[in-house]
C-alpha positions in Angstrom: -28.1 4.9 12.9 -24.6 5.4 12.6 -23.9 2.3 11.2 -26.3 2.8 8.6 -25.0 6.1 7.6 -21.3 4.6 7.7 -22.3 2.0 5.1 -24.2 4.8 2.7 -21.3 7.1 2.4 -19.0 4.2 2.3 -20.9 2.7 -0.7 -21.6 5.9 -2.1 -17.6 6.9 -2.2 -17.2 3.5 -3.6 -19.4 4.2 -6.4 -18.1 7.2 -7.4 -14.5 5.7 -7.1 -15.4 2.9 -9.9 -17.4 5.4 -12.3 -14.3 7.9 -12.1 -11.5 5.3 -12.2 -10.2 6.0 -16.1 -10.6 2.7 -18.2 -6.5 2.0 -19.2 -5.6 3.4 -22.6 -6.2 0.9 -25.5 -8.5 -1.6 -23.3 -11.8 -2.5 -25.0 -13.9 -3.8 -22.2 -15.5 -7.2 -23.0 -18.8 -8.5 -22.1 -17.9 -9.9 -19.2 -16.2 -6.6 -17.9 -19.7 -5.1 -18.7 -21.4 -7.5 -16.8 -19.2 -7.1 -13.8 -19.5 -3.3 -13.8 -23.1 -3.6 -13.8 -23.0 -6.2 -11.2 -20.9 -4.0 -9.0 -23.0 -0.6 -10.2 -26.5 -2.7 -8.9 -24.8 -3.9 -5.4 -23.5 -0.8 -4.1 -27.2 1.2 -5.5 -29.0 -1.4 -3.6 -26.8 -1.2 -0.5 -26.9 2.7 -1.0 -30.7 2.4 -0.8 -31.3 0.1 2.3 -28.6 1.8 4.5 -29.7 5.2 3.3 -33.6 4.1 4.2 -32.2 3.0 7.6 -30.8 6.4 8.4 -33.7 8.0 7.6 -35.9 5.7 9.9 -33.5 5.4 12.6 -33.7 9.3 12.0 -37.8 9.2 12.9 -37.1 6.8 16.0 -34.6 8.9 17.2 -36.4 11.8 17.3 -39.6 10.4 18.6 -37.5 8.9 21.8 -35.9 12.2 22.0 -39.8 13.6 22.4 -40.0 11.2 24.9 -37.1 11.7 26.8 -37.7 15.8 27.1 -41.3 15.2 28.3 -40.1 12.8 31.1 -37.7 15.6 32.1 -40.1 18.2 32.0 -42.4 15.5 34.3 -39.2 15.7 36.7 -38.6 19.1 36.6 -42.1 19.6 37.7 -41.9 16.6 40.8 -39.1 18.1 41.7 -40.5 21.3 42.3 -43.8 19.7 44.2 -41.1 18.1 46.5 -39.5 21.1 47.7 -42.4 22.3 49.0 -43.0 19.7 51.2 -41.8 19.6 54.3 -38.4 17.4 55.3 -41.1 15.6 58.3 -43.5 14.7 55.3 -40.9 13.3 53.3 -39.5 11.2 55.7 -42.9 9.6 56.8 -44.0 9.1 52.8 -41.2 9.0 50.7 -41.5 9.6 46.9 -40.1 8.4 44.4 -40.2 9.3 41.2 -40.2 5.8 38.6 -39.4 5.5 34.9 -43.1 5.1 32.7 -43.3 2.0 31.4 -43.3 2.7 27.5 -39.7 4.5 28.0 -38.4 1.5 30.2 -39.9 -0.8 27.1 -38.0 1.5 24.6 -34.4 1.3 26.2 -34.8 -2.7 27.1 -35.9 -3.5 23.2 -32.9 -1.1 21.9 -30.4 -2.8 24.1 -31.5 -6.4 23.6 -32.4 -5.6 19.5 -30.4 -2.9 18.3 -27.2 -3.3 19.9 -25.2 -6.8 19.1 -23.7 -8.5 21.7 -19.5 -8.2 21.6 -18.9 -11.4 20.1 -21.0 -10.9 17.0 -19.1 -7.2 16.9 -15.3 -8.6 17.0 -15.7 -12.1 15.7 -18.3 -11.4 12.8 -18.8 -7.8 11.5 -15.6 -6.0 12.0 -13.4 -8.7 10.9 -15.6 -8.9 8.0 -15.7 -5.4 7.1 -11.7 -5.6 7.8 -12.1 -8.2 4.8 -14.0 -6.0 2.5 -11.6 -2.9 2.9 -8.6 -4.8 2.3 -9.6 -6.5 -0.8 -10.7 -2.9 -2.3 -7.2 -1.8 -0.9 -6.0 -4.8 -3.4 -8.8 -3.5 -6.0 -7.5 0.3 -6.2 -3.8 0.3 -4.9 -2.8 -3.0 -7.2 -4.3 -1.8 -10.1 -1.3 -0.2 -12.1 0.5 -2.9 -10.4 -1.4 -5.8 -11.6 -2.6 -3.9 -14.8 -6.6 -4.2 -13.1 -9.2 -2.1 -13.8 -11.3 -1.4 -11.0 -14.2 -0.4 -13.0 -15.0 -3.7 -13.5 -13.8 -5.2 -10.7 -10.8 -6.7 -12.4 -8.0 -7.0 -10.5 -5.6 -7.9 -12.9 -3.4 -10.6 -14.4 -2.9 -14.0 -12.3 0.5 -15.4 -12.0 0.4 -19.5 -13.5 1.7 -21.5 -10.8 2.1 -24.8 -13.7 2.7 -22.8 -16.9 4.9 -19.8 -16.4 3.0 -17.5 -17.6 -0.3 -15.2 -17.0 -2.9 -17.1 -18.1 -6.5 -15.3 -17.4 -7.5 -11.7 -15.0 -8.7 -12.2 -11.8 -12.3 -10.8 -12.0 -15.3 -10.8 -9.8 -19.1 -11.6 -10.7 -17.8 -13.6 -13.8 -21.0 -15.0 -16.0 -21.0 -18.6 -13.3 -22.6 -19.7 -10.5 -20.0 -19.4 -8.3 -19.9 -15.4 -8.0 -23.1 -15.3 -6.9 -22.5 -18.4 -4.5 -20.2 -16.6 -2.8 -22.0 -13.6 -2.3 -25.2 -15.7 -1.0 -22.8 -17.1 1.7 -21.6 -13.4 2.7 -25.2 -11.8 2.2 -27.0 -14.5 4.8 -24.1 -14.4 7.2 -24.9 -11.1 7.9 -28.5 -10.8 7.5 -28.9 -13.9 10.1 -26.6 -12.1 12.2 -28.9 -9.0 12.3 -30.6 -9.4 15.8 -34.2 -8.9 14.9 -33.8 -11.2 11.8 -32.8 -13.9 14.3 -35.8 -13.2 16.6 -38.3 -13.6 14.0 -36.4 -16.6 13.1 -36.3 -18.1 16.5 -40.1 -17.3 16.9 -40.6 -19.1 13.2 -39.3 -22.3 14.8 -40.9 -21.8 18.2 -37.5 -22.1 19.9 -36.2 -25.2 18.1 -33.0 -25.4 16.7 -32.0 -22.5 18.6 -28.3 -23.5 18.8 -28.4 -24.1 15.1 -30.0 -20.7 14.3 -27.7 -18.6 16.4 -24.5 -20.8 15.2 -25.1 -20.4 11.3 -24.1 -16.9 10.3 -20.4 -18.0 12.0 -20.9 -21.0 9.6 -21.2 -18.8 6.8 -18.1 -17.7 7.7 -16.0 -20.5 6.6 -15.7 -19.4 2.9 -13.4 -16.4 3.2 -10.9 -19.1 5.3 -11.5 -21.9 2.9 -10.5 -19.1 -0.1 -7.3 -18.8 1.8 -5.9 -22.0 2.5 -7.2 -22.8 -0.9 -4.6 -19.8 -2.9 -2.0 -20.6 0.4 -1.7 -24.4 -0.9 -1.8 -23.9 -4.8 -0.1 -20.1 -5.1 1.2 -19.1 -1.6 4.1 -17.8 -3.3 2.1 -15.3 -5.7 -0.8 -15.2 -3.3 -1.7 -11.2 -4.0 -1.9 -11.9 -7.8 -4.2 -14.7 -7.2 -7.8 -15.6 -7.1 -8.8 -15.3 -3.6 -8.9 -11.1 -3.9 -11.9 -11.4 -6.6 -13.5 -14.5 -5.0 -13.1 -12.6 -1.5 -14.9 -9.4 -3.1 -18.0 -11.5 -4.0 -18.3 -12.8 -0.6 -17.8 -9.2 0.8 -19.8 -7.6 -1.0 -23.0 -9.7 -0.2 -22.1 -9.5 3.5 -22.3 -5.8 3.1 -25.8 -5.7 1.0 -27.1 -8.4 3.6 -25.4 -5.8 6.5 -27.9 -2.9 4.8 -31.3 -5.1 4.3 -30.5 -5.7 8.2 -30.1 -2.4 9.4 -33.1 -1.4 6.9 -35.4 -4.0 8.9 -34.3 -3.4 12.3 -34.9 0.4 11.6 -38.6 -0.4 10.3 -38.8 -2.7 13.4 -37.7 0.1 15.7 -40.0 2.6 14.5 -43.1 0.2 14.2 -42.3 -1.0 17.7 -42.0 3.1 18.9 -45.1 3.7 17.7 -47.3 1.1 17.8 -45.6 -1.8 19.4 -46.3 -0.3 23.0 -49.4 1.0 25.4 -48.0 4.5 26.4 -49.9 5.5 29.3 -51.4 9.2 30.2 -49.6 12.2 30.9 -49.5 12.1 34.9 -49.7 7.9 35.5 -47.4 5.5 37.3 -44.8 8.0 37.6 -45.0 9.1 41.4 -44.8 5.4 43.8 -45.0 5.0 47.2 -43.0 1.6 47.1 -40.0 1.5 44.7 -40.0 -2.5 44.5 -43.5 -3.0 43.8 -43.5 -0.8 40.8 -40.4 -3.0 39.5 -42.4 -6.3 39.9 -45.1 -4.7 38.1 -43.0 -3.3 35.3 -41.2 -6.9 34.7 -44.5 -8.8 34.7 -46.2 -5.8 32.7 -47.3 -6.6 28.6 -44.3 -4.2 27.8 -41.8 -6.1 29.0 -39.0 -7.3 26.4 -37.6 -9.8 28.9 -38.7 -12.7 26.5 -36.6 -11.6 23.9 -33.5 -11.6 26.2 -34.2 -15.1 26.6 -34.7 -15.9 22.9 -31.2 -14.2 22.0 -29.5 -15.9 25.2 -26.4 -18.6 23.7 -25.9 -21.3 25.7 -22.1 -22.0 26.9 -21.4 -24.0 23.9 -22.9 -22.2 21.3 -21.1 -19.4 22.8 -18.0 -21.2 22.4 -18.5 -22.5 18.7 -19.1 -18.5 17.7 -16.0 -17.8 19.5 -13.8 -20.3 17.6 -15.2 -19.1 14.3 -14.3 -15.2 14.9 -11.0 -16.5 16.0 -10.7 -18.2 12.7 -12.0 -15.3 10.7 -9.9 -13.0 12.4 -6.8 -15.5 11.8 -8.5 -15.3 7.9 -7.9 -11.4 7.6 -4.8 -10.6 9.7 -3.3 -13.6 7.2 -4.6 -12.4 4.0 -3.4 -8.9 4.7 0.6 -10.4 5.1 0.6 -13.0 2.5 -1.1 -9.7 0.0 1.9 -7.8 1.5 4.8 -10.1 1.2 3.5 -11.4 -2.3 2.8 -8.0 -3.4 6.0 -8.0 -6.2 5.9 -11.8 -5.9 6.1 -13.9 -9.6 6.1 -17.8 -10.5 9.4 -18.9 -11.0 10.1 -18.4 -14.8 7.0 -16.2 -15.7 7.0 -12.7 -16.5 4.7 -10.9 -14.5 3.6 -7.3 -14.5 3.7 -6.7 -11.0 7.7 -8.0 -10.6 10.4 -5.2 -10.4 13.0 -4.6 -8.6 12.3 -1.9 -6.7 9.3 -3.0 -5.1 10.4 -3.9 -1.7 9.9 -0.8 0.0 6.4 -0.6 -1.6 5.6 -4.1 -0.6 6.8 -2.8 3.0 4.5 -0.3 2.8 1.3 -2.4 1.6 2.1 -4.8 4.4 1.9 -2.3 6.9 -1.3 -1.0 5.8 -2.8 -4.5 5.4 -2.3 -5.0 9.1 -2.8 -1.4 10.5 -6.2 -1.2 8.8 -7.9 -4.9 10.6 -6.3 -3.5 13.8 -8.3 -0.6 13.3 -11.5 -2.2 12.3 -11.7 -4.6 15.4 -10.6 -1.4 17.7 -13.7 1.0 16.0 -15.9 -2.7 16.5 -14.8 -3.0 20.1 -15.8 0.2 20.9 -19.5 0.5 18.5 
């Protein structure tokens, strides 16, 4: 739930950021700049929506587990109470013990194997990820009287001309192509795949084949934001922040996020359908008071409430384990290396071009941008280590 209420606020002070940013004096916005608004106007709505429907029903499960939770206590307040009645001769020839019902034990085994992601999809996929996204609006907001951007539009100002000397065209997201929304396919299935209930249904689609494939893709899907770098690291290292790669990366980023809210919107529905109908809650009084602690265990693993299947569906083998591994390395290695080239470039121009952003007293700035631009992924993957 607190993910889901993260993104809404976070998309909802994005929002309000772009519709307040003040259009630069004497700048007629184009079609295209429409376009891109809009574009940017519909995403963050939509991701608004599905997070902010996610907190609400992760709201309802909450509460109904918290019902269940304070009647179980109130059931061992009251065993309690029976026990210290009986003598300590009793107790010792028949023990009692008091077991956990079998629709709570069902509840915390589905949360833990369906809610919660395991820590390799939390460092190596959605922090580093997220890291990516806040960085490149760092780029959109702080480089915009810089680069002369507007952020309203997602433009992100002039690019430097490697060949020509000169600025040649704005680096824009969601242009009128095929590309834009290319990348933000890539970014919006890496994350919905990722979602741990999308990838159970998907494993049950293909009956367990493919399995490897299925668990490996959203890393796959990763591969765009590093391609984008060594892309604008071969072609305009030099004047990497007033390249390309910012807008492209914002396209990918911002489907990952929208894909990020659809999944937290269907594992919420999924929660609360499972809460309420997915188990067989027994009466008030049964299976709670046992005789023999192990045989109650057996039962409860071998019971129809048992969630041990889906373990097993959303267990990686060693070396799928080890492909996801080397794909968060590499997107990690993406963002810590898009932040210090975006530093160090910051003031950066192509040899005989006159670019906006070149001055001479830009190197404490550019000091400054390249300390943020590593503090804040440091502080992503530390807030994902510890989700």
């Amino acid at each position: 739930m607190l993910l889901a209420l993260l993104l809404t606020l976070s998309a909802m002070a994005v929002y309000i950021s772009l519709e307040t940013y003040p259009t630069p004096t004497g700048v007629t916005l184009s079609s295209h700049a429409n376009a891109s608004a809009l574009t940017a106007k519909v995403v963050l709505s939509l991701v608004m929506a599905l997070a902010g429907l996610a907190t609400i029903v992760f709201l309802v499960v909450m509460v109904v587990s918290l019902r269940e939770d304070a009647a179980r206590e109130r059931k061992e307040q009251a065993y309690h109470a029976r026990e210290e009645r009986r003598s300590w001769i009793e107790q010792f020839l028949e023990p009692r013990f008091l077991s956990t019902p079998k629709h709570i034990q069902a509840r915390k085994e589905y949360f833990e194997t369906l809610i919660y992601p395991s820590s390799v999809w939390k460092w190596g996929l959605f922090s580093p990820s997220l890291a990516l996204t806040v960085i490149v609006l760092i780029r959109l907001f702080l480089g915009a009287p810089v680069f002369l951007g507007d952020p309203s539009t997602l433009d992100f100002g002039w690019e430097s001309s490697k060949h020509q000397g000169a600025q040649t065209e704005k680096s824009a997201s969601f242009g009128v192509n095929f590309d834009s929304y290319g990348h933000a396919t890539q970014g919006f299935l890496a994350s919905l795949l990722a979602t741990p209930v999308v990838m159970k249904w998907l494993l049950q689609l293909s009956r367990g084949r493919y399995k490897g494939l299925i668990q490996v893709l959203p890393f796959l899907l990763t591969i765009y934001p590093t391609y984008n770098l060594i892309k604008r690291f071969v072609k305009t290292r030099k004047t990497f922040a007033s390249s390309s790669f910012d807008n492209n990366s914002l396209e990918w980023a911002s489907g990952f996020v929208l894909g990020m809210a659809l999944g937290q919107s269907l594992t919420a529905i999924s929660s609360m359908v499972y809460v309420l109908f997915g188990r067989k809650v027994g009466p008030c009084g049964s299976g709670d008071v046992e005789n023999n602690r192990k045989e109650n265990h057996d039962e409860d693993e071998n019971g129809p409430d048992s969630t041990q299947g889906d373990e097993n569906e959303l267990e990686t083998s060693c070396a799928v384990s080890t492909i996801q591994r080397l794909f968060g390395l590499l997107l990690l290695f993406t963002v810590y290396a898009a932040g210090v080239l975006f530093g160090i470039t910051w003031h950066a121009c192509a040899p005989g071009a006159q670019c906006v952003n070149a001055n001479h007293t830009g190197h404490k700035v550019s000091a400054e941008v390249l300390s943020i631009m590593i503090i804040v992924p440091t502080v992503m993957q530390v807030l994902g280590g510890l989700a």
